[in-house]
N, C-alpha and C positions, 0 to 999 in steps of 0.2 A: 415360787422358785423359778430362776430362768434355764431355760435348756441345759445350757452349760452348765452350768451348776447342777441341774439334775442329773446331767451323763456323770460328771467328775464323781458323782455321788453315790452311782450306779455303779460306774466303774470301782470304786474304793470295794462296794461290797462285791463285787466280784474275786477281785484280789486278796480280799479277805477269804473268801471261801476255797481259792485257790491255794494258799498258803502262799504268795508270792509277794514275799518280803519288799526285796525292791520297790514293787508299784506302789504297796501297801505304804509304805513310810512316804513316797513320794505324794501320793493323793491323800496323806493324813496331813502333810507341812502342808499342803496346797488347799485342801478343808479348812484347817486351821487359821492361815494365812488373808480365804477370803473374808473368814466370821471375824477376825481384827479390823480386816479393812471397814464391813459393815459395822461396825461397834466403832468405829473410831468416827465413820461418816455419819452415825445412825440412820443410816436408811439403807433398805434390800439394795445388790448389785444387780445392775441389768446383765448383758450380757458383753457389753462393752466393757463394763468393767469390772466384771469376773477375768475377759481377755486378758485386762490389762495387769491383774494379777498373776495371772499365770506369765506373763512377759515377765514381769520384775523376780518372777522365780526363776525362769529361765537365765535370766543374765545374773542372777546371784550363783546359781550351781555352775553356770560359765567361768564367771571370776574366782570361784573354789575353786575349780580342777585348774585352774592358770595358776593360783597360788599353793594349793598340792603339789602340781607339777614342781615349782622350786623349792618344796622344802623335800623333794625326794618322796612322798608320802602316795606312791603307787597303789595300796590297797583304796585308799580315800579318793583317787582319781578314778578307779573301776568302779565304786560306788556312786562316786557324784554322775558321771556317764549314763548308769544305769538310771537312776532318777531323772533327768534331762532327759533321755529317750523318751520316757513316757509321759515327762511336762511338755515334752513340742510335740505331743500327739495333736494336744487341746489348738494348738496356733493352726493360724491359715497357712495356705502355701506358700513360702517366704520367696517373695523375686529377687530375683537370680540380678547377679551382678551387671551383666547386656541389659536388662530391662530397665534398672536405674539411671545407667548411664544414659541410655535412648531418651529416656523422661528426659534427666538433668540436660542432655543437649539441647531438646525442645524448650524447655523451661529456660534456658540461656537463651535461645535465641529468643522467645518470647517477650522475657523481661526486658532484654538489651544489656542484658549486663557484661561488664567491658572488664572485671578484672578484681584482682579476690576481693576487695573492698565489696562487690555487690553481692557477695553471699546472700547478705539478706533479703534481697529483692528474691530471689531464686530459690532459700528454704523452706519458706511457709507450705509452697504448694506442693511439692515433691512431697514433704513430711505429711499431706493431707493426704494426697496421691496414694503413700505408700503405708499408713498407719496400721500397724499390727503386722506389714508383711516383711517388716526388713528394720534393723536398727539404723538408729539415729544416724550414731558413728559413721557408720559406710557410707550411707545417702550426704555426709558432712565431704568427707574425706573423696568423695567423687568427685561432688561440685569445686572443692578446692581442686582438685587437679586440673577439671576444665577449663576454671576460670584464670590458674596460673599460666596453662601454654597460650591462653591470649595474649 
């Protein structure tokens, strides 16, 4: 087993002994979640991609409370909340919006890139730069901005 996976594991019995529901249901989808991914890959998850599991949890319990929130369903946004806290325990420290942007500037001037057409010259490395600490989306929606006021 790797680290990660050990604390996640560690952790669940903990919560279990605590009676604390929340965590408990949260590190039992997130248990669950890895052993499909290994059964689906057949091979153990290192620690990259136990991460990377717990990221596609995090932005599924993200997009649940965006779509609780419109169907009015306020008990289910206090729960999804509650599980999310303790899925972004397992993440690094996610960079902060200034830190993207400073990269993505550097990386424009870097590449040369002249205008939203060179996105692509400009994503590869930001998204290697910033892998596990910040979603896609933003790191996307940055660069497009910088490369439009050119």
């Amino acid at each position: 087993m790797t680290a990660l996976k050990d604390q996640v594991q560690a952790d669940l019995h903990d919560a279990i002994r605590a009676r604390d529901e929340i965590r408990k249901v949260a590190l039992r989808m997130l248990t669950a979640a890895i052993r499909n991914t290994e059964i689906e890959l057949r091979h153990e998850l290192d620690d990259a991609g136990v991460l990377a599991v717990v990221q596609k949890q995090v932005k599924q319990r993200r997009d649940s409370i965006v779509e609780f929130r419109k169907g009015g369903r306020e008990d289910l946004v206090a729960k999804e909340e509650g599980e999310l806290a303790w899925l972004e325990a397992y993440l690094p420290r996610q960079a902060t919006r200034e830190e993207i942007e400073a990269a993505a500037r550097r990386a424009v001037a870097e590449t040369g890139a002249s205008g939203p057409r060179d996105i692509g010259k400009v994503m590869p490395g930001l998204m290697q730069q910033f892998a596990g600490r910040t979603d896609g989306k933003m790191v996307s929606d940055i660069v497009r901005e910088l490369l439009a006021g050119q």
